[in-house]
N, CA, C and O atoms as a Tinker XYZ file with bonds, in Angstrom:
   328  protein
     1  N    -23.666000  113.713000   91.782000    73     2
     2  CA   -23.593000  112.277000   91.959000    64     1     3
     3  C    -24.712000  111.573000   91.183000    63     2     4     5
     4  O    -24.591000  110.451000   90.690000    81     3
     5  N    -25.732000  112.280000   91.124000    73     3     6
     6  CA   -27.194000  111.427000   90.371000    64     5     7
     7  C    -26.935000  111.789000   88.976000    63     6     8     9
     8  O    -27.214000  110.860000   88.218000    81     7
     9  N    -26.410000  113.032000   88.280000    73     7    10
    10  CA   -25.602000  112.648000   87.019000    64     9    11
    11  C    -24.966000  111.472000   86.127000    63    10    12    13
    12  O    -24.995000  110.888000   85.044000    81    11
    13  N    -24.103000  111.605000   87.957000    73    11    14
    14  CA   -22.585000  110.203000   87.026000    64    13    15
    15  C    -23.137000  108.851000   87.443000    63    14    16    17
    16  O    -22.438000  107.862000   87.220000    81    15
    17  N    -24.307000  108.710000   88.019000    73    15    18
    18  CA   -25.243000  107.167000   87.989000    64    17    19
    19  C    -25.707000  107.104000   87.204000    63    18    20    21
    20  O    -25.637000  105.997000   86.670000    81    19
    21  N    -26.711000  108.394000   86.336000    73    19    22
    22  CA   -27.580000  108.422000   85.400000    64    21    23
    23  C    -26.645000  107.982000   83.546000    63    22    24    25
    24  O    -26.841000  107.291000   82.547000    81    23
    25  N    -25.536000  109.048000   84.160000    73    23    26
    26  CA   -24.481000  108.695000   82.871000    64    25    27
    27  C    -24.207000  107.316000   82.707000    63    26    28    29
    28  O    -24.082000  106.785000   81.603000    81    27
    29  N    -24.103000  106.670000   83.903000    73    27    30
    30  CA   -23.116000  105.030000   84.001000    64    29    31
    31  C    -24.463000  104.367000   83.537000    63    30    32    33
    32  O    -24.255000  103.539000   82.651000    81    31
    33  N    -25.594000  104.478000   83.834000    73    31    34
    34  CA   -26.897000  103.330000   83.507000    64    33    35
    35  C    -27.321000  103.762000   81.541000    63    34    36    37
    36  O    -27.971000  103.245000   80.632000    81    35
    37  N    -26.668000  104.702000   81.701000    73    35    38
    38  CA   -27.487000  104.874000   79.951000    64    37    39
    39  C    -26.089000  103.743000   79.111000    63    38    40    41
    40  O    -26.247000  102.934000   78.197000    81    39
    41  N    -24.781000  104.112000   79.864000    73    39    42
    42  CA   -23.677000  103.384000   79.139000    64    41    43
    43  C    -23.799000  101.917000   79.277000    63    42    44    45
    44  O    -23.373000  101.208000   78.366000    81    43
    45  N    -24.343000  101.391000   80.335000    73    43    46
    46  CA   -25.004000  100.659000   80.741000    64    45    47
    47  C    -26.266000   99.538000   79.820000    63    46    48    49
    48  O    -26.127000   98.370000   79.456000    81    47
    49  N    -26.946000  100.075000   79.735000    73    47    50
    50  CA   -28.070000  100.175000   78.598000    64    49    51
    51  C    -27.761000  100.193000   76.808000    63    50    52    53
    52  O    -28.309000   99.834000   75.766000    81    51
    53  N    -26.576000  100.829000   77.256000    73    51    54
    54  CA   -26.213000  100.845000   75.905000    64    53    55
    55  C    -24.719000   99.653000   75.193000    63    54    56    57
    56  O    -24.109000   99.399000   74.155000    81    55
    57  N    -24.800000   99.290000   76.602000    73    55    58
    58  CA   -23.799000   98.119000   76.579000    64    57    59
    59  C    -23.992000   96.546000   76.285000    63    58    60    61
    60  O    -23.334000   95.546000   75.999000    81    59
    61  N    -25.536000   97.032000   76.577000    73    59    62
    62  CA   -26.160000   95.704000   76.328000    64    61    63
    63  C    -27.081000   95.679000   74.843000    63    62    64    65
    64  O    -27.546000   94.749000   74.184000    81    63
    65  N    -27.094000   96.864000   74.707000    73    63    66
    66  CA   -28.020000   96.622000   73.114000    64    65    67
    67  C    -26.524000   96.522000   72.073000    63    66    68    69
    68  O    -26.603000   96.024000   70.950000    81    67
    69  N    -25.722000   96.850000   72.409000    73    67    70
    70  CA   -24.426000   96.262000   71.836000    64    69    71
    71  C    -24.240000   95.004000   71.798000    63    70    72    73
    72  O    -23.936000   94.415000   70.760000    81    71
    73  N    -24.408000   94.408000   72.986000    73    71    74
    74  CA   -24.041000   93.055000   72.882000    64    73    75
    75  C    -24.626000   91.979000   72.937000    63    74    76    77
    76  O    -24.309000   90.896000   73.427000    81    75
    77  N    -25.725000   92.416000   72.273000    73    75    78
    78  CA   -27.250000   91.909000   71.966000    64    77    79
    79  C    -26.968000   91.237000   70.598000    63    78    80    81
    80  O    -26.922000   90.007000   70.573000    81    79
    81  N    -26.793000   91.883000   69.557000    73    79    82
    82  CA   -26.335000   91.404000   68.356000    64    81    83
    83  C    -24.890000   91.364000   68.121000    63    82    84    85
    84  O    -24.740000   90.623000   67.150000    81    83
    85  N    -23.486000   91.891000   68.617000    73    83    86
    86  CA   -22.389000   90.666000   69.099000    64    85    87
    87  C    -22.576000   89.996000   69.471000    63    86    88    89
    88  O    -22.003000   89.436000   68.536000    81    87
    89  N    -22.918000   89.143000   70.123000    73    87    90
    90  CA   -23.563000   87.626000   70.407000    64    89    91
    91  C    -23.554000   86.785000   69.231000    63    90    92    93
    92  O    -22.670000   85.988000   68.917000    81    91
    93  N    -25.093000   87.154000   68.343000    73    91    94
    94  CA   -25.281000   86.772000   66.831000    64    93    95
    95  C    -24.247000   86.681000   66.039000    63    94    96    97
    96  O    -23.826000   85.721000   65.393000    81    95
    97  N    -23.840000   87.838000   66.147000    73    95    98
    98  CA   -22.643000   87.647000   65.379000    64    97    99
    99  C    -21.390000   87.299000   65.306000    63    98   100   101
   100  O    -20.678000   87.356000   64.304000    81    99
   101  N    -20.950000   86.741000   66.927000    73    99   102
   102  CA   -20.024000   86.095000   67.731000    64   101   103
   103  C    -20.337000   84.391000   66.659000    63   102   104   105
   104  O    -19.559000   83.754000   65.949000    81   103
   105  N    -21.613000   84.192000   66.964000    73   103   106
   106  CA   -22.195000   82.762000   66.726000    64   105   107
   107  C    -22.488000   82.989000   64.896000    63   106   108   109
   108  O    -22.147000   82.023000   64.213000    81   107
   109  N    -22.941000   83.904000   64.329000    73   107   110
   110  CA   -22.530000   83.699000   62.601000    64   109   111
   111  C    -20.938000   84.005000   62.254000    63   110   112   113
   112  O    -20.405000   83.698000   61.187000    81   111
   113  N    -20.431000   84.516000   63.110000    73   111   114
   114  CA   -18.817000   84.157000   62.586000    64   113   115
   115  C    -17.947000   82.791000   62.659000    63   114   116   117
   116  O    -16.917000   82.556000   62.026000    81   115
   117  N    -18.676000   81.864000   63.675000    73   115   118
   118  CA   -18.064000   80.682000   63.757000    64   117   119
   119  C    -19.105000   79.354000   62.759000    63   118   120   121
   120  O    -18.821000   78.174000   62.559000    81   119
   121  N    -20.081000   79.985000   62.398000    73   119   122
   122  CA   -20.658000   78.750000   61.290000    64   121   123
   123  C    -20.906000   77.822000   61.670000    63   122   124   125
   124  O    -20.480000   76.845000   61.054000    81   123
   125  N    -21.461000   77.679000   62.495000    73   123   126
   126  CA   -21.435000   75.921000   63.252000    64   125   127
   127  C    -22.616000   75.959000   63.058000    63   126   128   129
   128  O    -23.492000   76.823000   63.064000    81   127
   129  N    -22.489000   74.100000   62.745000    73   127   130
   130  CA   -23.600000   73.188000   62.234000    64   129   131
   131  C    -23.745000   72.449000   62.849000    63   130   132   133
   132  O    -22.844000   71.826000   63.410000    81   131
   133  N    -25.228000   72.204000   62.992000    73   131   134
   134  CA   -25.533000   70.749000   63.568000    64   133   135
   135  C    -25.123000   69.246000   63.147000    63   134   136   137
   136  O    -24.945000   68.856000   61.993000    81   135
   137  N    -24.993000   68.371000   64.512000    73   135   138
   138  CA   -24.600000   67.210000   63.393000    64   137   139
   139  C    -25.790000   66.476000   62.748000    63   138   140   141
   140  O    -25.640000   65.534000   61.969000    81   139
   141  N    -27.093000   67.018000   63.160000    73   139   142
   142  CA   -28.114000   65.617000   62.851000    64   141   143
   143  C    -29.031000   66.789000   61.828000    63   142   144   145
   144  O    -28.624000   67.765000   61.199000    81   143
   145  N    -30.234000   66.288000   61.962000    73   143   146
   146  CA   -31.419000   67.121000   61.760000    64   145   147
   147  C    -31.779000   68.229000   62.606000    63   146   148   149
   148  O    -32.120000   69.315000   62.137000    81   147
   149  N    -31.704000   67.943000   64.066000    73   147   150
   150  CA   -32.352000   68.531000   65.415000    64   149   151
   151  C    -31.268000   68.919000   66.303000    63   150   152   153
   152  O    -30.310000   68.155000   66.185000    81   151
   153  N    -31.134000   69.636000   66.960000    73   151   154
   154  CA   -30.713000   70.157000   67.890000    64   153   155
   155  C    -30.563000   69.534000   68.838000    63   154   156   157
   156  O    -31.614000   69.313000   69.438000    81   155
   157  N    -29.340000   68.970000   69.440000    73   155   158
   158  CA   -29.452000   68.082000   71.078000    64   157   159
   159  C    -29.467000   68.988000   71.951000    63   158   160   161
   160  O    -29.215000   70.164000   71.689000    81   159
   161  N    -29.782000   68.533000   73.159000    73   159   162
   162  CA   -29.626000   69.400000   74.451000    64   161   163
   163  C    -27.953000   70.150000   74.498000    63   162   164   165
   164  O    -27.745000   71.350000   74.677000    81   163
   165  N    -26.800000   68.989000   74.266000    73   163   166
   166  CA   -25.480000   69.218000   74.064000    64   165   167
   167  C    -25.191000   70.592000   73.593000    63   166   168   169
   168  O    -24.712000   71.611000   74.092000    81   167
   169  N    -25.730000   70.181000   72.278000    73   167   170
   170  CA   -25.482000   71.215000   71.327000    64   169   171
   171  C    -26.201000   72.947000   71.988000    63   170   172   173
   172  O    -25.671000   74.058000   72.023000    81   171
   173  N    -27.567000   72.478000   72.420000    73   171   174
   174  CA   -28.078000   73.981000   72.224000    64   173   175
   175  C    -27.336000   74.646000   73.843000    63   174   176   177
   176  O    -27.561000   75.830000   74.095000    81   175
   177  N    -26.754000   74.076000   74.527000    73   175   178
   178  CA   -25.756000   74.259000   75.832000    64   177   179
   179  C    -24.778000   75.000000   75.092000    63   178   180   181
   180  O    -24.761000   76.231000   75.084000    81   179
   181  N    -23.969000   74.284000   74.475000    73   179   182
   182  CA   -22.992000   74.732000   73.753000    64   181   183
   183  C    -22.692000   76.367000   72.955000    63   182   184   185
   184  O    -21.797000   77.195000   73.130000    81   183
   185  N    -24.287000   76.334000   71.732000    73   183   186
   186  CA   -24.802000   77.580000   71.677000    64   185   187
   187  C    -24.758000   78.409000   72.037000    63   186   188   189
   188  O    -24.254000   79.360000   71.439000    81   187
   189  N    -25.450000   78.503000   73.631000    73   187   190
   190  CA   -25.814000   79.072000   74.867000    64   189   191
   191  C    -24.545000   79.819000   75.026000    63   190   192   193
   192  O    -24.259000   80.941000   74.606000    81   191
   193  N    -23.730000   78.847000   75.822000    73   191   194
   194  CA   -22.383000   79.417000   76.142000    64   193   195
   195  C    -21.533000   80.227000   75.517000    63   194   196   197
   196  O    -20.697000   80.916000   76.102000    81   195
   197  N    -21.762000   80.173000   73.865000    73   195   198
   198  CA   -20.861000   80.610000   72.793000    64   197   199
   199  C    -21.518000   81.850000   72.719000    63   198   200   201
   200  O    -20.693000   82.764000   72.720000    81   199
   201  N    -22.677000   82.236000   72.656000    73   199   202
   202  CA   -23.596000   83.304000   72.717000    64   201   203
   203  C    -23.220000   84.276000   73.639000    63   202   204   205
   204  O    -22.640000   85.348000   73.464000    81   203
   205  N    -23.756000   83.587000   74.934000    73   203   206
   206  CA   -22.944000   84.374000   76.563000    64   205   207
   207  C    -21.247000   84.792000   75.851000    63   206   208   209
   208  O    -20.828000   85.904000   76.172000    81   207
   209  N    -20.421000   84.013000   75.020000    73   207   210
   210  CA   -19.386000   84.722000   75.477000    64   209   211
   211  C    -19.062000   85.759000   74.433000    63   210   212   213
   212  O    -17.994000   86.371000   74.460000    81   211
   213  N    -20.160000   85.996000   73.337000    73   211   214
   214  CA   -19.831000   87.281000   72.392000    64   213   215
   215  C    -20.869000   88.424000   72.786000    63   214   216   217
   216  O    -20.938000   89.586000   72.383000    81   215
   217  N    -21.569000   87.805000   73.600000    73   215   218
   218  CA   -22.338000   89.196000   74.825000    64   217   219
   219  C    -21.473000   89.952000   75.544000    63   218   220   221
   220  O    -21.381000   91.178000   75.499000    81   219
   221  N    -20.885000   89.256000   76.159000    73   219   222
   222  CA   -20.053000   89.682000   77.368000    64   221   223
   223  C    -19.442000   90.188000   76.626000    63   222   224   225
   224  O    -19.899000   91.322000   76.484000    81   223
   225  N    -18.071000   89.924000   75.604000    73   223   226
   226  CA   -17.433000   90.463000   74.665000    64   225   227
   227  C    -17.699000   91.897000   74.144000    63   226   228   229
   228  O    -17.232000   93.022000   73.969000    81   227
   229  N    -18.441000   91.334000   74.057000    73   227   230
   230  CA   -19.256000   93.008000   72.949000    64   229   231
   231  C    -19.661000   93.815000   74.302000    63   230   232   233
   232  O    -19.972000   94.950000   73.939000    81   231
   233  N    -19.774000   93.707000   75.589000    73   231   234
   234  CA   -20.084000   94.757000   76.320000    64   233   235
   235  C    -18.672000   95.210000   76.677000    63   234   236   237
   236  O    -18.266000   96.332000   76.378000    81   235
   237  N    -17.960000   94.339000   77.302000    73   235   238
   238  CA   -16.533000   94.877000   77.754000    64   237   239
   239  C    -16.101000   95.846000   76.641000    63   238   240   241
   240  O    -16.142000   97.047000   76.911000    81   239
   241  N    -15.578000   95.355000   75.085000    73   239   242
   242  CA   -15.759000   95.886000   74.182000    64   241   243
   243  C    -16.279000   97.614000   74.343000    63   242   244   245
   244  O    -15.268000   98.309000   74.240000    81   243
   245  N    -17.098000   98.179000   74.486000    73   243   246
   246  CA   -18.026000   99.288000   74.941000    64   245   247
   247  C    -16.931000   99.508000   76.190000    63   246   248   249
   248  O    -15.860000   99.956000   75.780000    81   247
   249  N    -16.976000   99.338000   77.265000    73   247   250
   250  CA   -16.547000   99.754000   78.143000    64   249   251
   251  C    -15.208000  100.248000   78.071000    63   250   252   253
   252  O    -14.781000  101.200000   78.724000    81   251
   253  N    -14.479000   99.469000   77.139000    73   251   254
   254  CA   -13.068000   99.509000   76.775000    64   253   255
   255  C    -12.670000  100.879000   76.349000    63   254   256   257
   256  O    -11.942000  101.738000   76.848000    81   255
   257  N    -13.739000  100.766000   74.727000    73   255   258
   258  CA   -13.800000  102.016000   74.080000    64   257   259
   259  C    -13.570000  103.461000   74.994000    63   258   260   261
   260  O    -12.677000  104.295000   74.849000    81   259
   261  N    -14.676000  103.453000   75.967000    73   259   262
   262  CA   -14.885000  104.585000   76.609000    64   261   263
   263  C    -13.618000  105.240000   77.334000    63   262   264   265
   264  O    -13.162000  106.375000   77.473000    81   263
   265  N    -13.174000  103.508000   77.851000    73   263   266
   266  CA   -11.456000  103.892000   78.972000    64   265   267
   267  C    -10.502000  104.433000   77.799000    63   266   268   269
   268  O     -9.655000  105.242000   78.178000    81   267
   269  N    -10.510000  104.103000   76.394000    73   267   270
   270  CA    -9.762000  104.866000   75.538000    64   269   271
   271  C     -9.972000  106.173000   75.123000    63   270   272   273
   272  O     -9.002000  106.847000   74.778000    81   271
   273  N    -10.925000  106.563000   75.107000    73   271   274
   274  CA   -11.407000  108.047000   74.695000    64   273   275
   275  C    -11.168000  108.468000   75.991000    63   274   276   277
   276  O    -10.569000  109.539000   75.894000    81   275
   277  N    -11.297000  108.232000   76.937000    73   275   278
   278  CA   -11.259000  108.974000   78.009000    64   277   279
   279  C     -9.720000  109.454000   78.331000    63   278   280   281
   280  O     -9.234000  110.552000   78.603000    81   279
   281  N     -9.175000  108.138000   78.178000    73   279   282
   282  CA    -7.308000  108.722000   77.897000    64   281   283
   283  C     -6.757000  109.546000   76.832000    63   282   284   285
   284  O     -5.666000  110.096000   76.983000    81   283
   285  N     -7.560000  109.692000   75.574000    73   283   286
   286  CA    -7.133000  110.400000   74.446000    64   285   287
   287  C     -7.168000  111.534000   74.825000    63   286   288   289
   288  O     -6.254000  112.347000   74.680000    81   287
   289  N     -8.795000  111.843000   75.643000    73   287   290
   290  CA    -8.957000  112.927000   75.803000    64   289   291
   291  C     -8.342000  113.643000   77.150000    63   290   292   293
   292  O     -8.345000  114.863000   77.314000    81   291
   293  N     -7.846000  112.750000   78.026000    73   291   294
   294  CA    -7.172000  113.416000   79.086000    64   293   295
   295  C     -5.383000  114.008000   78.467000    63   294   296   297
   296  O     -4.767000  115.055000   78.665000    81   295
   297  N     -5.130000  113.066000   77.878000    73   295   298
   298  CA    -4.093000  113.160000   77.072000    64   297   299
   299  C     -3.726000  114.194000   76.201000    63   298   300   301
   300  O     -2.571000  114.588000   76.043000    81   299
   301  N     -4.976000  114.740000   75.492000    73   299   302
   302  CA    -4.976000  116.068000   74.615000    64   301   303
   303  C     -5.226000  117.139000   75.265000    63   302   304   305
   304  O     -4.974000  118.090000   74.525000    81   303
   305  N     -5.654000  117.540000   76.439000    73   303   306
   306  CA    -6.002000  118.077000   77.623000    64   305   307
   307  C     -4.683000  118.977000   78.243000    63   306   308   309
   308  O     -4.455000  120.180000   78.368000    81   307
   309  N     -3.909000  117.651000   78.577000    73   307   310
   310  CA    -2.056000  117.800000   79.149000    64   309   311
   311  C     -1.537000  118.669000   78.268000    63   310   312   313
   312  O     -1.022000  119.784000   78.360000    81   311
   313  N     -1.815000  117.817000   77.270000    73   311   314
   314  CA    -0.771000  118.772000   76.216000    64   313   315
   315  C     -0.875000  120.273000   76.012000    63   314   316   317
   316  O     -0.017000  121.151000   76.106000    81   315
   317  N     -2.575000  120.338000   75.610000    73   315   318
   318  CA    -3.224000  121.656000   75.076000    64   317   319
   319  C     -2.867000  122.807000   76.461000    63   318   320   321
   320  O     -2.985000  124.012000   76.238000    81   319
   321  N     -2.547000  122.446000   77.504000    73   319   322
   322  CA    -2.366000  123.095000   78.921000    64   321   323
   323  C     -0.747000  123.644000   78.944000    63   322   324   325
   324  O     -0.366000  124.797000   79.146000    81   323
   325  N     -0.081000  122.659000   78.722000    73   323   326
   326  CA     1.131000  123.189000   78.538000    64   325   327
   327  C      1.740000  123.361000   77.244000    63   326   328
   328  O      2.862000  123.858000   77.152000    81   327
């Protein structure tokens, strides 16, 4: 049991340095410009939010991956058995 906690916190850990820079790059794929010189409160909200949602992205992302390998490999498993 202290294995498959230890396993889940490294995937964990590693879900977030993933979606550390998806984020960035959530927010350099959409190019957005300011309208003035400066940054409004509006705007850097806006940011914020757009940021949060290529974090989150990029972790699910990771998690996803794993539920697919995990079926490939249960999948090649079946077969190789019978």
């Amino acid at each position: 049991m202290k294995q498959f906690f230890a396993r889940e916190f490294i995937w964990l850990i590693a879900a977030f340095m993933i979606g550390i820079p998806s984020g960035f790059i959530f927010l350099w794929m959409l190019d957005l410009r300011t309208l003035g010189e400066q940054i409004t409160f509006d705007e850097s909200v806006f940011f914020t939010e757009l940021y949060l949602v290529g974090f989150i992205s990029g972790m699910v992302s990771v998690y996803l991956l794993r539920l697919v390998r995990a079926s490939i490999i249960t999948i090649a498993n079946k077969k190789k058995e019978s």
